[in-house]
N, C-alpha and C positions, 0 to 999 in steps of 0.2 A: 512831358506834360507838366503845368505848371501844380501849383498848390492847392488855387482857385477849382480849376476844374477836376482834381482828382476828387476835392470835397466833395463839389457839384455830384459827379458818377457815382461817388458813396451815399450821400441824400438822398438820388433818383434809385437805388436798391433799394435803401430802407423802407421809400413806399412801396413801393413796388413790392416789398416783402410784406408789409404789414396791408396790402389791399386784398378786399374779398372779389372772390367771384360770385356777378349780381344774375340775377334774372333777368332775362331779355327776352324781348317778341318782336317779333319781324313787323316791320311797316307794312302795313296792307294793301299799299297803293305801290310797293317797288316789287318787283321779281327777283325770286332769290336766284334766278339763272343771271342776273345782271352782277348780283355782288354776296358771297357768304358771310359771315359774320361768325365768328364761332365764339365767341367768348369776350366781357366786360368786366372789368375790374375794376371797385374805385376804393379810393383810401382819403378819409377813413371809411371805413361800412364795416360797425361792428355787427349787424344784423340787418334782416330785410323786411318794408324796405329799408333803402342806406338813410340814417337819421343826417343830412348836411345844415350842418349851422349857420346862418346864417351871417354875412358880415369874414366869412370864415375863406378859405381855397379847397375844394375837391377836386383830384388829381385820378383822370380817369382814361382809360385805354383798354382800346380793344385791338380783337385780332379778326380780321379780314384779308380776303384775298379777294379782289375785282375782277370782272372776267372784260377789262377792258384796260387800253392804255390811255395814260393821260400823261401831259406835263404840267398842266396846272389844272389846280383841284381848288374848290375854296369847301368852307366848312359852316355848319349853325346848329344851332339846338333852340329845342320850339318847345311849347305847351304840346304834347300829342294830342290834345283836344279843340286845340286851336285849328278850325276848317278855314282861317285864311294864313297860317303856318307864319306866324309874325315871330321873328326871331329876339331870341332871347334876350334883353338889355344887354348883360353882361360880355357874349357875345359879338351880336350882330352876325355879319356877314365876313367872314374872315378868309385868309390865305391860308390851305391846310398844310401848303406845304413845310412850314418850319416843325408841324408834329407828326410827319411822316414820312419815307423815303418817296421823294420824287425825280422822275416820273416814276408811275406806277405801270408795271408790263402785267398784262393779262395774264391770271393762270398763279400768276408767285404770291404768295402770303407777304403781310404788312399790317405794320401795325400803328393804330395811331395812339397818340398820348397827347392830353391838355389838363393842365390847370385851370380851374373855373374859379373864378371867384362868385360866391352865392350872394348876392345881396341884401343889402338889409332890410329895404324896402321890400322884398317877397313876400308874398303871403304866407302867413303857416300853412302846411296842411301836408297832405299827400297826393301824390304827380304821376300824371307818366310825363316822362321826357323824351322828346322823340330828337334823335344827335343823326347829320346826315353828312356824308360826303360827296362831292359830288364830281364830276367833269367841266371845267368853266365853259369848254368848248361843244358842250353836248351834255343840257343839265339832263338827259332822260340815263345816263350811266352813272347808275347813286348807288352809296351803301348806305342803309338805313337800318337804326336798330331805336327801339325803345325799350322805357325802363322805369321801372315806380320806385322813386325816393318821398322821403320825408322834409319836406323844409322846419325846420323849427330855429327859436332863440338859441 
């Protein structure tokens, strides 16, 4: 292992050390028989909700286990108030597979991780965010969780 990536491994503990575990609510539109979620972490979140700065990277991962197989998954985060679920600028519509083991086999636990960058243009205030994954091939197999952060300066 080179020099580069033994730092990189050491970096991705540190947050991973110093991230809390947030409050979550199940999306109301997905069944939890399709996908569990058990636990969201972001760093930083010295308290709840996570204050994320704007202009700044929140580094967040959860733990899930799908009750379905997929080999391509893509990924989004939305306003959870948003009734036409327009995804997130920063975002958009992504490939989830570089933050998660793909494919994913029914049944086995998995975990995702991303860095978000928050922008600067956001509004302040406080959110639910609704973070979703999904099956490219069958968007009705999703794991959905939401979450109330803080946007601030």
């Amino acid at each position: 292992m080179n020099r580069d990536a033994v730092l990189a491994f050491f970096l991705g503990l540190a947050t991973l050390a110093s991230a809390e575990v947030t409050t979550i609510r199940s999306c109301p539109d997905v069944s939890p028989e399709i996908c569990t979620i058990r636990e969201l972490r972001i760093a930083p979140c010295p308290r709840h909700p996570c204050p994320l700065k704007k202009g700044r990277n929140a580094t967040l991962d959860f733990d899930f286990t799908p009750n379905f197989a997929a080999s391509k998954l893509q990924t989004a985060v939305y306003w959870a108030d948003d009734p036409q679920q327009t995804p997130f600028g920063t975002v958009g519509i992504a490939d989830a597979c570089p933050h998660i083991t793909c494919p994913t086999v029914a049944g086995t636990p998995n975990i995702f991780t991303y860095t978000l960058y928050i922008g600067k243009k956001l509004p302040n205030g406080k959110y639910w965010f609704r973070w979703k994954v999904w099956n490219e091939d069958n968007p009705a197999e999703v794991c959905c969780l939401e979450t109330r952060v803080e946007l601030r300066r």
